[in-house]
MIVO-423593 format. One line per 8 residues: number of its first residue (from 1); their letters; for each residue x, y, z of N, C-alpha, C, O, CB. Coordinates in pm, 1 decimal, padded with zeros to 6 digits, always signed. Glycine has a CB too. Layout:
N
NUM = A = X,Y,Z,X,Y,Z,X,Y,Z,X,Y,Z,X,Y,Z ~ ...
//
This chain:
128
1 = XXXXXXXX = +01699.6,-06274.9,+01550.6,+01792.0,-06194.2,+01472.3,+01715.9,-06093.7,+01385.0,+01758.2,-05981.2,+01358.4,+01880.7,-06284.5,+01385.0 ~ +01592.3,-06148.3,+01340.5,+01520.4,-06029.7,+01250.4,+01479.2,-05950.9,+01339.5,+01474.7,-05845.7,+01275.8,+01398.8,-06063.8,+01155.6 ~ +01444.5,-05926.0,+01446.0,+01388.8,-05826.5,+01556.3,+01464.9,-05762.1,+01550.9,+01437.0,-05665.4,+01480.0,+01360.5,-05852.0,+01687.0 ~ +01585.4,-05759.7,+01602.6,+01731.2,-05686.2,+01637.5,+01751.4,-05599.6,+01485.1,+01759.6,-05476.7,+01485.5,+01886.0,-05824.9,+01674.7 ~ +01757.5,-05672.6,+01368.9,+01769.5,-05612.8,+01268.9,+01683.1,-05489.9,+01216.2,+01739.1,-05388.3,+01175.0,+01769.7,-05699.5,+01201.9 ~ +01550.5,-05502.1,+01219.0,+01405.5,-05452.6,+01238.8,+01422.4,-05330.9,+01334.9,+01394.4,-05218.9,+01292.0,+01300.4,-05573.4,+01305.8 ~ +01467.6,-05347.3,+01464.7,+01477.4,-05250.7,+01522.3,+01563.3,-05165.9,+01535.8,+01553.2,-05057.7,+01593.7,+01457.5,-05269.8,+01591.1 ~ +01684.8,-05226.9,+01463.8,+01835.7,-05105.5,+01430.9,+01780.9,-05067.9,+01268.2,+01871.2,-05000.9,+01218.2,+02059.0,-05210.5,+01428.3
9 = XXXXXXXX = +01700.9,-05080.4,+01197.3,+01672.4,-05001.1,+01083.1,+01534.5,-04920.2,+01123.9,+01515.9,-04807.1,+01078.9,+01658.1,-05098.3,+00945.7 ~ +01434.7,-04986.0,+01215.0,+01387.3,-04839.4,+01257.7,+01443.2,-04774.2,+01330.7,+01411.0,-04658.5,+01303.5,+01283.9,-04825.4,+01308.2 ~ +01501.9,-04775.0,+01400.8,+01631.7,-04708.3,+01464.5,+01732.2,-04551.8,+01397.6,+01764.0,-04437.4,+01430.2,+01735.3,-04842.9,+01457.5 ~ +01744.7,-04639.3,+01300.2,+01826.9,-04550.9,+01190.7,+01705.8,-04519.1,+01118.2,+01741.4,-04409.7,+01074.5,+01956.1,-04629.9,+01090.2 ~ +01602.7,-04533.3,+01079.0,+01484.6,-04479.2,+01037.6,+01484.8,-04286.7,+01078.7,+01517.2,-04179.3,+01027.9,+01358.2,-04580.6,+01124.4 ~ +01418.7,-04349.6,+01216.1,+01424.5,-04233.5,+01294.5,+01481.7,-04126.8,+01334.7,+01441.0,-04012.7,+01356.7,+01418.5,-04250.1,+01352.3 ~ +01584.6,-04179.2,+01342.0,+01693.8,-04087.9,+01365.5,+01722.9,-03993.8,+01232.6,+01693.0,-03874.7,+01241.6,+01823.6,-04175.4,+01406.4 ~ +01768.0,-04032.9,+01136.0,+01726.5,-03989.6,+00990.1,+01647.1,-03881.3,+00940.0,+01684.1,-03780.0,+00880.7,+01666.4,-04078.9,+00940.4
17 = XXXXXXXX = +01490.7,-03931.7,+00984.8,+01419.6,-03808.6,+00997.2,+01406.9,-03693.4,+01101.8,+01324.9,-03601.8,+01095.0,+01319.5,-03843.3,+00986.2 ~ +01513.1,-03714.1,+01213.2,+01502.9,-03624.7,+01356.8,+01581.1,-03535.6,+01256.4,+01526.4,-03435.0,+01211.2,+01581.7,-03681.6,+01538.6 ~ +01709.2,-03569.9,+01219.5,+01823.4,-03505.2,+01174.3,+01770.0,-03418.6,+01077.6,+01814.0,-03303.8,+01082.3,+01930.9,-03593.8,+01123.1 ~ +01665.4,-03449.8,+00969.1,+01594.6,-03384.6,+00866.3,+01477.4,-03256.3,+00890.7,+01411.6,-03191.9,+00808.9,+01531.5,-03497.4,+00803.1 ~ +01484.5,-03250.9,+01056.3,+01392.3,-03181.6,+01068.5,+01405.3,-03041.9,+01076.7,+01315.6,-02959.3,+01060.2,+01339.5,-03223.0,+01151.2 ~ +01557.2,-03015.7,+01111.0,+01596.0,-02872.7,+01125.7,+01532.6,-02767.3,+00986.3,+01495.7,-02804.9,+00875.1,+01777.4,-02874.6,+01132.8 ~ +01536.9,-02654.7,+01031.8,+01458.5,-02560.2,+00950.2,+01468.1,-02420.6,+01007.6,+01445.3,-02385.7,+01123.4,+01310.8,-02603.7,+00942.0 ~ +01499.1,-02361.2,+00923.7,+01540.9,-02190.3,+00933.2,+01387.6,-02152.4,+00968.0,+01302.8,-02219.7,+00909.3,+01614.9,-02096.6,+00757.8
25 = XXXXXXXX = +01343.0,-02053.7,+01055.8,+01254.1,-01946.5,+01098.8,+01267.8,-01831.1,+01102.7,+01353.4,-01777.7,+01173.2,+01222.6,-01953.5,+01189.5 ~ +01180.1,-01762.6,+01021.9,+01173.4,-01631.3,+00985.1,+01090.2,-01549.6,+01103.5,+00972.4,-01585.4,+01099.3,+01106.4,-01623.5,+00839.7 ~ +01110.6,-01464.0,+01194.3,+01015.6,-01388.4,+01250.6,+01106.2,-01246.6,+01301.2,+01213.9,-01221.8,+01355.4,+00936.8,-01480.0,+01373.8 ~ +00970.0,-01162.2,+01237.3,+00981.6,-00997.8,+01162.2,+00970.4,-00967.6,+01357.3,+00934.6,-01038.7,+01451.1,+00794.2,-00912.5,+01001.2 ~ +01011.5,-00854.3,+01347.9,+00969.8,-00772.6,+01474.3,+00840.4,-00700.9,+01409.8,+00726.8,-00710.9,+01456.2,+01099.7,-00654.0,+01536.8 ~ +00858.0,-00664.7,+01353.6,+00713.7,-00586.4,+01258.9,+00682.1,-00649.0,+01124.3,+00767.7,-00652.9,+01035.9,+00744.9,-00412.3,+01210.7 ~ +00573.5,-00692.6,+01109.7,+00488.7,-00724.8,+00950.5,+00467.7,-00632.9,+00893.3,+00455.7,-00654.8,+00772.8,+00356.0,-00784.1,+00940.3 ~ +00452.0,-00492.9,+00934.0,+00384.0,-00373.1,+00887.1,+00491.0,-00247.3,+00904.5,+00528.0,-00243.4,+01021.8,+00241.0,-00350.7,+00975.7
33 = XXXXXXXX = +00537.9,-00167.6,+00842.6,+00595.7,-00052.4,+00825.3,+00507.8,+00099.1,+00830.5,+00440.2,+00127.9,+00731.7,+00657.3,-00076.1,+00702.6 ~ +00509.6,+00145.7,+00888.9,+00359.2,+00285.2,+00891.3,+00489.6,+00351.3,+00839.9,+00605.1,+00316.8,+00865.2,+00245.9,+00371.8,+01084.5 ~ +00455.8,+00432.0,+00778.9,+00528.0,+00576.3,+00716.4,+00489.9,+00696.1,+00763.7,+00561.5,+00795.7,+00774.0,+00506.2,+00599.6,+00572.8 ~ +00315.6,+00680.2,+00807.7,+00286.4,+00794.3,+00846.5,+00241.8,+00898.1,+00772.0,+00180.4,+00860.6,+00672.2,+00366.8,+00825.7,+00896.8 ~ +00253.7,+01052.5,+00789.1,+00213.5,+01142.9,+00718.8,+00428.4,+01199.6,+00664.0,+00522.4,+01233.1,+00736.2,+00080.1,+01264.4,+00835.1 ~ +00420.7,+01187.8,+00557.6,+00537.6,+01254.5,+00531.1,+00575.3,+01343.1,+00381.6,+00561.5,+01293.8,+00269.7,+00628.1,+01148.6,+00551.2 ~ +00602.7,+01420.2,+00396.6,+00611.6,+01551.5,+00279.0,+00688.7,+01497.7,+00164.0,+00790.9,+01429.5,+00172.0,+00699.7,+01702.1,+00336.2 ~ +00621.1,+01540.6,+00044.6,+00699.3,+01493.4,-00062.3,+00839.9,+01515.8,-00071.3,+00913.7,+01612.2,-00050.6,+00651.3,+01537.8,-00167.0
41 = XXXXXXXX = +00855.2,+01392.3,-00110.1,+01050.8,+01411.2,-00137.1,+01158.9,+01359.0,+00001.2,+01280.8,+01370.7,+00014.6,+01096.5,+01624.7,-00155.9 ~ +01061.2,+01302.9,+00084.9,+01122.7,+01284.9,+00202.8,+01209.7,+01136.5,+00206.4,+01206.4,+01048.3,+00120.6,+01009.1,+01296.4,+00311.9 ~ +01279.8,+01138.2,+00319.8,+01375.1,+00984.1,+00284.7,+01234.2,+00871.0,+00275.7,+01132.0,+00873.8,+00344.3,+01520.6,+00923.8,+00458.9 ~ +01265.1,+00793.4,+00186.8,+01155.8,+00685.2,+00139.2,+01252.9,+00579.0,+00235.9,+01171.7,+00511.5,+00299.0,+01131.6,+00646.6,-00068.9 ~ +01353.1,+00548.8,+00262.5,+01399.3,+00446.0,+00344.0,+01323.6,+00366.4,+00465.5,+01297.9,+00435.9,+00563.8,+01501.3,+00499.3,+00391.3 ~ +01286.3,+00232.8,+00469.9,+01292.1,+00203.4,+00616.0,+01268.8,+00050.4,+00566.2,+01234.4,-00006.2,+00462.5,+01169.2,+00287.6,+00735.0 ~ +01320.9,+00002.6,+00747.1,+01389.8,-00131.8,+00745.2,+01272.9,-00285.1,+00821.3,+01210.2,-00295.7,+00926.8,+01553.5,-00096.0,+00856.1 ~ +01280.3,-00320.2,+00775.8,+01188.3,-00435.8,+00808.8,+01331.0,-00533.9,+00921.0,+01422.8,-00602.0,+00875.3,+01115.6,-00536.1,+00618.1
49 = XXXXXXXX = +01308.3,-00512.9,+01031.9,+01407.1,-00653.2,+01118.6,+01353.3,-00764.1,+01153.9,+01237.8,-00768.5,+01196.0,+01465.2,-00625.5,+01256.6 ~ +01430.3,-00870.1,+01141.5,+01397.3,-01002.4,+01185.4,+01490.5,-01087.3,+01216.6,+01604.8,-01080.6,+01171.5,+01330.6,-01061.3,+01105.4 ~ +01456.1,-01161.2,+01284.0,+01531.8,-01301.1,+01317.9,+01507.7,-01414.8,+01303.9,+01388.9,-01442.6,+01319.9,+01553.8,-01320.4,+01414.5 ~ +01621.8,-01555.6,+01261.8,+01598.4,-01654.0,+01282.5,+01602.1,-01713.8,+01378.4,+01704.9,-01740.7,+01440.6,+01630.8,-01691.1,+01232.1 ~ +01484.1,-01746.9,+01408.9,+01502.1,-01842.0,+01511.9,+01447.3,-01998.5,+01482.2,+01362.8,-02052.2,+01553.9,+01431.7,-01781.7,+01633.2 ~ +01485.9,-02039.0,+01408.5,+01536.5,-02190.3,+01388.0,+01635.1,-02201.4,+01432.9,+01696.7,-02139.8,+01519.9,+01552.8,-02245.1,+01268.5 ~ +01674.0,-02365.6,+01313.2,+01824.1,-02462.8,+01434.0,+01863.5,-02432.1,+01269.2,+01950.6,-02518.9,+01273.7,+01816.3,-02706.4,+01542.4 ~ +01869.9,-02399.6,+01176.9,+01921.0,-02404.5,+01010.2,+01931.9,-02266.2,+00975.0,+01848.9,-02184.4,+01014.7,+01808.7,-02481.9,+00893.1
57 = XXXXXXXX = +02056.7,-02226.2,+00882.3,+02059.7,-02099.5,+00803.9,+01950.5,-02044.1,+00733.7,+01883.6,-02111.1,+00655.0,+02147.0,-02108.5,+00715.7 ~ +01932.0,-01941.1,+00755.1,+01811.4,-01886.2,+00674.9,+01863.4,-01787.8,+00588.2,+01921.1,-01684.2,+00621.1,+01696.6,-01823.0,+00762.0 ~ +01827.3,-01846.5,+00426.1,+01859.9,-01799.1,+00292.0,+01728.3,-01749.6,+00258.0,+01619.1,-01806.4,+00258.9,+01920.3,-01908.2,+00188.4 ~ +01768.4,-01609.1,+00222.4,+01631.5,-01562.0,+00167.8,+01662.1,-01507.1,-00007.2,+01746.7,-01436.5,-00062.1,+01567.9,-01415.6,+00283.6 ~ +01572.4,-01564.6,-00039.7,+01625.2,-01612.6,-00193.2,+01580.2,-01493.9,-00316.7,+01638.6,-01463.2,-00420.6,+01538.8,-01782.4,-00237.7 ~ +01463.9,-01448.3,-00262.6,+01403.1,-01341.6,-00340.1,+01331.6,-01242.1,-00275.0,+01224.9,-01292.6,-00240.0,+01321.8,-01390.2,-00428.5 ~ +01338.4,-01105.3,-00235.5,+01225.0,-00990.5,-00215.4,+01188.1,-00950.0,-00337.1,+01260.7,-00943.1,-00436.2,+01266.6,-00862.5,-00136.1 ~ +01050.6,-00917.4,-00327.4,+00992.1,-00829.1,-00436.1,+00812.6,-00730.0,-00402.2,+00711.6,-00742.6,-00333.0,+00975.8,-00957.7,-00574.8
65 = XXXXXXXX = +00856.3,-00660.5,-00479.3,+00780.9,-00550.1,-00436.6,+00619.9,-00522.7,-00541.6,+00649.9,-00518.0,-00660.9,+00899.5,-00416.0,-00447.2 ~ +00478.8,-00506.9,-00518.7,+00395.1,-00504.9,-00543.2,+00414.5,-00422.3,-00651.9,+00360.1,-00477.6,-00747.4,+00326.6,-00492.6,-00457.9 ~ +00475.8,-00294.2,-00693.8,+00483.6,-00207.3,-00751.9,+00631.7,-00192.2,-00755.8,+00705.5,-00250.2,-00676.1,+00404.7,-00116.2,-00708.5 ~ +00689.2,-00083.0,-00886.0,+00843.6,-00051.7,-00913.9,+00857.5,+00054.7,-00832.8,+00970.5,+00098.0,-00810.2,+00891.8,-00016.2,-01066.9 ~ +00714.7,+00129.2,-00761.3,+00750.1,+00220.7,-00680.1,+00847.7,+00228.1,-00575.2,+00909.8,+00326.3,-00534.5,+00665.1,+00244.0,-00640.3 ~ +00851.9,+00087.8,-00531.8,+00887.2,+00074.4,-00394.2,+01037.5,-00073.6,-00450.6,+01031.7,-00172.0,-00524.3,+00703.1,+00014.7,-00266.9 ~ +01150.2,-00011.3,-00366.6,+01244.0,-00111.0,-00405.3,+01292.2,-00207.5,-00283.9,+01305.9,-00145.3,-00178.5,+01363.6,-00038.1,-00468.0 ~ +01317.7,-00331.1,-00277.0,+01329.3,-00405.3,-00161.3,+01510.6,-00431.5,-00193.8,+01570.4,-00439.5,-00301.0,+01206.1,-00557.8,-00154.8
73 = XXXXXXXX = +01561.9,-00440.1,-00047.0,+01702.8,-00512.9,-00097.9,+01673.8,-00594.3,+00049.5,+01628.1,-00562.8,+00159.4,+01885.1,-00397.8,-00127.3 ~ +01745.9,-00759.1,-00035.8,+01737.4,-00841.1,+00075.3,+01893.0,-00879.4,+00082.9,+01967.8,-00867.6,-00014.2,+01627.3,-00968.0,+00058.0 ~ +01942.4,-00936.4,+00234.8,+02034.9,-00978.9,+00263.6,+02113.7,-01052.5,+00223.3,+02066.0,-01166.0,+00222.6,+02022.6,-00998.2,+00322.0 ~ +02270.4,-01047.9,+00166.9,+02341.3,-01104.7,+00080.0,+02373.0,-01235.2,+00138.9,+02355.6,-01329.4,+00061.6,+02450.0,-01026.0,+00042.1 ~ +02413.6,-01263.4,+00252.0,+02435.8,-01365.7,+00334.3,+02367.5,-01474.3,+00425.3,+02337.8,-01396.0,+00515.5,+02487.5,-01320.5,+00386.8 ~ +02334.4,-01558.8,+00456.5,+02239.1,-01682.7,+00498.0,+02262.5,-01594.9,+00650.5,+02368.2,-01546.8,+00691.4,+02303.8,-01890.9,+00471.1 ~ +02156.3,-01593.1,+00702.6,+02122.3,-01522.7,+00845.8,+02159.7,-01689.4,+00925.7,+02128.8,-01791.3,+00864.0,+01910.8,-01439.4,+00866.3 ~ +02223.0,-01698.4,+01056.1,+02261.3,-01832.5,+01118.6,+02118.6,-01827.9,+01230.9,+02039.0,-01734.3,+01238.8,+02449.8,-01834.1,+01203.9
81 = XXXXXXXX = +02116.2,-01908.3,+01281.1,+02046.0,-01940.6,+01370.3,+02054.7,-01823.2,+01497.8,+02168.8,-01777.4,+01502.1,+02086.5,-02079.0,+01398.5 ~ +01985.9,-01777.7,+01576.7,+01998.0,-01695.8,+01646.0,+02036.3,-01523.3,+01618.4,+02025.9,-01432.8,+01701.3,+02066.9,-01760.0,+01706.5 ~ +02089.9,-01511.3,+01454.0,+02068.9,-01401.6,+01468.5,+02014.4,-01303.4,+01392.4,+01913.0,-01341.9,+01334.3,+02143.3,-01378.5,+01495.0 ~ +02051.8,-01163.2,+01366.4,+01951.7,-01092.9,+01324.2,+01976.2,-01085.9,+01181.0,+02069.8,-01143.4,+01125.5,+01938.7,-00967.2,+01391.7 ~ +01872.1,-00999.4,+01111.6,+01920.0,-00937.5,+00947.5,+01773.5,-00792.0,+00941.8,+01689.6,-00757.7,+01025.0,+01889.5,-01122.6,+00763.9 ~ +01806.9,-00742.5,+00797.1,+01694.6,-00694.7,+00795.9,+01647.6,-00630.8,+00637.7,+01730.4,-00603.3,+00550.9,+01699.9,-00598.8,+00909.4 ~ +01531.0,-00617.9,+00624.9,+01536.9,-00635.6,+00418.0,+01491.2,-00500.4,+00453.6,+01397.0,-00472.5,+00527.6,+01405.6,-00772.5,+00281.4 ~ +01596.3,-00393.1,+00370.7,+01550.8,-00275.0,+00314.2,+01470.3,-00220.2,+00238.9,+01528.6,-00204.8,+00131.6,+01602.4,-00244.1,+00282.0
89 = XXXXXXXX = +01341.4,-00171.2,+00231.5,+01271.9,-00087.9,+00173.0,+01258.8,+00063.2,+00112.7,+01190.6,+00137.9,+00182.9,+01217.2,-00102.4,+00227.4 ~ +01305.5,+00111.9,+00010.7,+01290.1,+00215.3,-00052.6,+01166.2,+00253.7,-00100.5,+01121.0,+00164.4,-00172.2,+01362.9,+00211.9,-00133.7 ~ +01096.7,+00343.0,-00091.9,+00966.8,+00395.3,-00154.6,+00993.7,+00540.9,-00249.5,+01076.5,+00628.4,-00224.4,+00854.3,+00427.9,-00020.4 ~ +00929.0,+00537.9,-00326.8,+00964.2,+00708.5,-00432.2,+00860.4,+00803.4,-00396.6,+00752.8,+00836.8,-00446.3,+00946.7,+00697.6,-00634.1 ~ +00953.1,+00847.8,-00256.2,+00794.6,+00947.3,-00190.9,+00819.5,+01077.4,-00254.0,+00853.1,+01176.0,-00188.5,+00777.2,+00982.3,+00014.9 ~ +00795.1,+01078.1,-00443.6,+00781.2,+01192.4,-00527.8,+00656.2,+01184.4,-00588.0,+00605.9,+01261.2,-00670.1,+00884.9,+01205.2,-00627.0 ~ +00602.9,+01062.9,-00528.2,+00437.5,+01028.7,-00536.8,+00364.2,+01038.2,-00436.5,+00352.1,+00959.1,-00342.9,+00402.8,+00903.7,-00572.2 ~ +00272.5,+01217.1,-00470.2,+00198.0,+01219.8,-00348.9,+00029.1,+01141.0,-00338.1,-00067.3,+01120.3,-00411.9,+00191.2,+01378.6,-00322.8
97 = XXXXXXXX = +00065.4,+01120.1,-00215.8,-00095.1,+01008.2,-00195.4,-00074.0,+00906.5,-00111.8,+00036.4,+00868.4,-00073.0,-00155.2,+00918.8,-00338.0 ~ -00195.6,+00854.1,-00078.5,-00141.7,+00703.1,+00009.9,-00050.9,+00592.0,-00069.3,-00031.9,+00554.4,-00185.0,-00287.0,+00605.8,+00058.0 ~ -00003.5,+00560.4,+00072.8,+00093.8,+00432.2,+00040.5,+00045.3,+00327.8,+00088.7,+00007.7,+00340.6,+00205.2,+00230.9,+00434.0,+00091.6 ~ +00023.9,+00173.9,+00018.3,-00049.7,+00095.8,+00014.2,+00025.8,-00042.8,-00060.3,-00024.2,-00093.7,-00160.6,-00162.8,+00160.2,-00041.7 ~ +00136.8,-00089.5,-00004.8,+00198.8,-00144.9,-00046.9,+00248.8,-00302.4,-00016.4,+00269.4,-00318.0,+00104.0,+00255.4,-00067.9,-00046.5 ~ +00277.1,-00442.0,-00109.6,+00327.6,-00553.8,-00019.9,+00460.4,-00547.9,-00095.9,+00504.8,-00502.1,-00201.2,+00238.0,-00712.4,-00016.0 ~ +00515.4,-00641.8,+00048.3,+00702.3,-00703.2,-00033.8,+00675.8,-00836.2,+00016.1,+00652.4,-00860.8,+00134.4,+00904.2,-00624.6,+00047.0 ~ +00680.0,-00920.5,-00076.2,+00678.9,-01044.9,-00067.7,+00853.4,-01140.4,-00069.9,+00940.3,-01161.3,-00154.5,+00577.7,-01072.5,-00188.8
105 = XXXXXXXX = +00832.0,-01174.3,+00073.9,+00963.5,-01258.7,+00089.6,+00964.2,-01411.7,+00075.2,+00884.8,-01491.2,+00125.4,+01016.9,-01235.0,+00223.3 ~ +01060.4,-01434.4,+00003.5,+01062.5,-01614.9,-00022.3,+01224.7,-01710.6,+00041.0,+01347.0,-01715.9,+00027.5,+01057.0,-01640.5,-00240.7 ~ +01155.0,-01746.5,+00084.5,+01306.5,-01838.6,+00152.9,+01290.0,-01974.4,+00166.9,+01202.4,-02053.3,+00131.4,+01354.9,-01798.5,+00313.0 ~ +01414.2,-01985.7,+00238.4,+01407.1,-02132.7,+00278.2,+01312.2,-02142.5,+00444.2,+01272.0,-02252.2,+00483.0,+01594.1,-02195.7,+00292.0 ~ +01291.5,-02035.7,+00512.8,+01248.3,-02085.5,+00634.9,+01105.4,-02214.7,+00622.0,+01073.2,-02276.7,+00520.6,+01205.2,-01938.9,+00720.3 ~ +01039.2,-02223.8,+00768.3,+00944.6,-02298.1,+00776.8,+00809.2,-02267.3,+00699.4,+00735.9,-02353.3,+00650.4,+00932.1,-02307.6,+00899.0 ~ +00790.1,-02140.0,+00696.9,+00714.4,-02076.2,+00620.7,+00770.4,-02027.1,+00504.6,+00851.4,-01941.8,+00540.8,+00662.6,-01990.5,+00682.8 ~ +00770.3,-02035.5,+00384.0,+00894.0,-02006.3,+00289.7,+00844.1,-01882.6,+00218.9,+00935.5,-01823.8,+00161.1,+00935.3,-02135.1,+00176.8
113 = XXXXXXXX = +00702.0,-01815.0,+00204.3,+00651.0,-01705.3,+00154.9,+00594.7,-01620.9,+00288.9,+00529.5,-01675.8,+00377.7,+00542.5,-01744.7,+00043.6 ~ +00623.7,-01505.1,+00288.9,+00591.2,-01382.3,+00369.1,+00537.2,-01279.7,+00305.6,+00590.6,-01237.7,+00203.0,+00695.4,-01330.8,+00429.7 ~ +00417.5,-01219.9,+00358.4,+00448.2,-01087.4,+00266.4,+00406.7,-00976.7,+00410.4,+00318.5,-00986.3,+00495.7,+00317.6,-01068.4,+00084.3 ~ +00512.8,-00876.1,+00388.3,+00508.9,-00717.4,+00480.7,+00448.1,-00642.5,+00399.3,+00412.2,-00670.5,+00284.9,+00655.3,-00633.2,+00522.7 ~ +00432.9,-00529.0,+00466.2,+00333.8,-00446.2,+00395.9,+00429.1,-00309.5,+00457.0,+00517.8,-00304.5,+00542.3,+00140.6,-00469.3,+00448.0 ~ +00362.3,-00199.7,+00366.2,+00448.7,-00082.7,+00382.5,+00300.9,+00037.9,+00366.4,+00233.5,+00061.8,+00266.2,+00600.0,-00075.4,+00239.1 ~ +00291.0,+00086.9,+00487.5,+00173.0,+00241.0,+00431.0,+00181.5,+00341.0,+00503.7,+00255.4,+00353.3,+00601.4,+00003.2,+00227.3,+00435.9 ~ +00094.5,+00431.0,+00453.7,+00145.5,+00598.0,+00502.2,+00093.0,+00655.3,+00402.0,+00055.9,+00587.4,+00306.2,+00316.6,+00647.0,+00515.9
121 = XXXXXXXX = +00074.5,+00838.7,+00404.3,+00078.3,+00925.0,+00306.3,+00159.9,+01000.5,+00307.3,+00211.2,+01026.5,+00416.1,-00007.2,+00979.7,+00289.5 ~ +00202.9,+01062.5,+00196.9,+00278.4,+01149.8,+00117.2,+00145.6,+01247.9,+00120.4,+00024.5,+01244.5,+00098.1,+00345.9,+01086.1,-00040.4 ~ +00257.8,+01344.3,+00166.3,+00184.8,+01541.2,+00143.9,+00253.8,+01594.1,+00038.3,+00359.8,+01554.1,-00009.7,+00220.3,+01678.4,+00289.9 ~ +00168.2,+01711.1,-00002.9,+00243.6,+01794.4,-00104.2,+00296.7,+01887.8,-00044.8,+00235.1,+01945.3,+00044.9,+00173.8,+01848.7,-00209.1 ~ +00412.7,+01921.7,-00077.7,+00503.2,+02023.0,+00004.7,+00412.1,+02143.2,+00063.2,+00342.3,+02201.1,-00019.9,+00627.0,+02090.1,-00097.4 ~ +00403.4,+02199.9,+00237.8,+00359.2,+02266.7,+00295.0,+00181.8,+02219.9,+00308.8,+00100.0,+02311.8,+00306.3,+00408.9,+02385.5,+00238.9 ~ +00157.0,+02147.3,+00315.9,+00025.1,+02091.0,+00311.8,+00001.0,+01986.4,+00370.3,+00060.2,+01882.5,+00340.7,-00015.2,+02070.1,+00205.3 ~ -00135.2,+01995.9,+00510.9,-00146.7,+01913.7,+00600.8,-00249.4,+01803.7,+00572.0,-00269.9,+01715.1,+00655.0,-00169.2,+01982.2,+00709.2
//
């Protein structure tokens, strides 16, 4: 009788931790954003995409940006399993010079800190 018992609580042991294992996955199509060469004042916009591909919602809890230069907006809603999202990047290309930048993402996925990077230069108007 203790065997039987023994082996329906490792039983339920196991199972327990199978169930515990699910976990949101974060993966970027790109880590890196190039900007390129672009003239002052130009759209600073661009988009970082990714998907979860875990078996769990992926809540991403905080973006933030190396500098106030550059503004991140992350996704209001838990991304589901299988599909997409993507965290917006603003830059203030009224600063000419290289761009040299991280956005550090924090979530719930398997990896819970990320950081993308954003670079390029800014020209001064008519100037190669």
């Amino acid at each position: 009788m203790k065997k039987i018992v023994l082996v329906l609580f490792v039983g339920l042991l196991g199972f327990g931790l199978t169930a515990q294992e699910t976990k949101a996955k974060i993966e970027f199509k790109t880590e890196t954003v190039d900007y390129g060469q672009i003239i002052k004042g130009s759209d600073g916009v661009r988009v970082f995409e990714f998907t979860n591909t875990g078996d769990a919602p992926l809540i991403i809890s905080k973006v933030s940006s190396s500098c106030g230069c550059t503004i991140p907006k992350k996704p209001d809603e838990p991304i589901l399993p299988g599909e997409t999202g993507e965290i917006q990047v603003k830059y203030d290309t009224n600063r000419v010079g290289p761009i040299r930048k991280a956005i550090t993402v924090i979530s719930n996925a398997e990896t819970p800190t990320k950081v993308l990077k954003i670079k390029g230069e800014i020209k001064a108007n008519g100037t190669k």
